[in-house]
N, C-alpha and C positions, 0 to 999 in steps of 0.2 A: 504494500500500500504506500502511496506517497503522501508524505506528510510537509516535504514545503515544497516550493517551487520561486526560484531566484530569479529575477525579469531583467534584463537589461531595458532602459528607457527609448532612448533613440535610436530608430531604424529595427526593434523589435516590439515592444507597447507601444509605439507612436512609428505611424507610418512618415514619409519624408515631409508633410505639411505638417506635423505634428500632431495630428491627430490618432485618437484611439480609438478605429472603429468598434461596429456596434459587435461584429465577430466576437473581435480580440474581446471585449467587455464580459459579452455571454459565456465564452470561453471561462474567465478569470473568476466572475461569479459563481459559474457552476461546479467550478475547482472549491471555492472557498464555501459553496454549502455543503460540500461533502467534508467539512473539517480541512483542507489543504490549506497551510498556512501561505499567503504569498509575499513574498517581499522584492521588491524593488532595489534595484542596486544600476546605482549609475558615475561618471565620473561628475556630477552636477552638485551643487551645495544643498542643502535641505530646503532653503526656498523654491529653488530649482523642478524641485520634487512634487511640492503641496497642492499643484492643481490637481495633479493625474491623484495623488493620494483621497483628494476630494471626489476626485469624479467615480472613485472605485469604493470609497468609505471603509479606509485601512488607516482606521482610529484605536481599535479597542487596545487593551493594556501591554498585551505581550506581542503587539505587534510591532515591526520593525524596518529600518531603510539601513541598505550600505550605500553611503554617499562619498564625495570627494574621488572616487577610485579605487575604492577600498579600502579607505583612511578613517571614515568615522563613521558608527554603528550607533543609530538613533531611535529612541521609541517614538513612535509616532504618535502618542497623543499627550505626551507633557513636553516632546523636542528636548527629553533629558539624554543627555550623551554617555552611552554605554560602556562602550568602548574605542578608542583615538592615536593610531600611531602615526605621530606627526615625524616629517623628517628631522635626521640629526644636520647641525650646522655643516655641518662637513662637507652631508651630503647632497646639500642645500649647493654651498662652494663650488662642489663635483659639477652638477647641473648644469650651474650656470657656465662653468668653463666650458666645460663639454658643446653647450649650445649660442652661446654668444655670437661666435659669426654665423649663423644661422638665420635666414630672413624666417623666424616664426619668435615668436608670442609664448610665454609659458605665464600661469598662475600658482604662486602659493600661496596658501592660505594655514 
């Protein structure tokens, strides 16, 4: 029996205009009346997160988001932070050398 199922945001819950059809919905629902817990996991911030969490109603207490990339694990109905592994300086450093002549864009948070 399956008891969770991990969703990636963009380009698998949300087609390229960002939307979530009615499919994927019925899908998610009928997963989660059978008891399957679902959790969303994206590289997005917990803002990032809280429409599609609304439009799916993945409130109750032990329910959960991995957000950032896999950096911070959230309860979804107090947004208290479970667990957080932020980078070390170092490898902050590493990063940034690494990519600096690089014509792209990074965020940390």
């Amino acid at each position: 029996m399956i008891k969770l199922v991990a969703i990636d945001i963009d380009g698998t819950l949300v087609n390229e205009e960002k939307i979530m059809t009615a499919k994927v919905k019925e899908a998610i629902h009928a997963a989660m009346d059978q008891g399957v817990k679902i959790v969303l996991c994206t590289g997005r911030p917990i803002m990032g997160i809280k429409p599609y969490l609304d439009e799916l109603g993945i409130y109750k207490e032990d329910d959960f988001v991995i957000s950032q990339n896999g950096a911070v694990i959230t309860r979804t109905d107090t947004r208290e932070i479970i667990e957080v592994w932020p980078f070390e300086k170092e490898m902050i450093e590493t990063i940034y050398a690494f990519g600096k002549d690089f014509s792209a864009e990074f965020l940390l948070m």
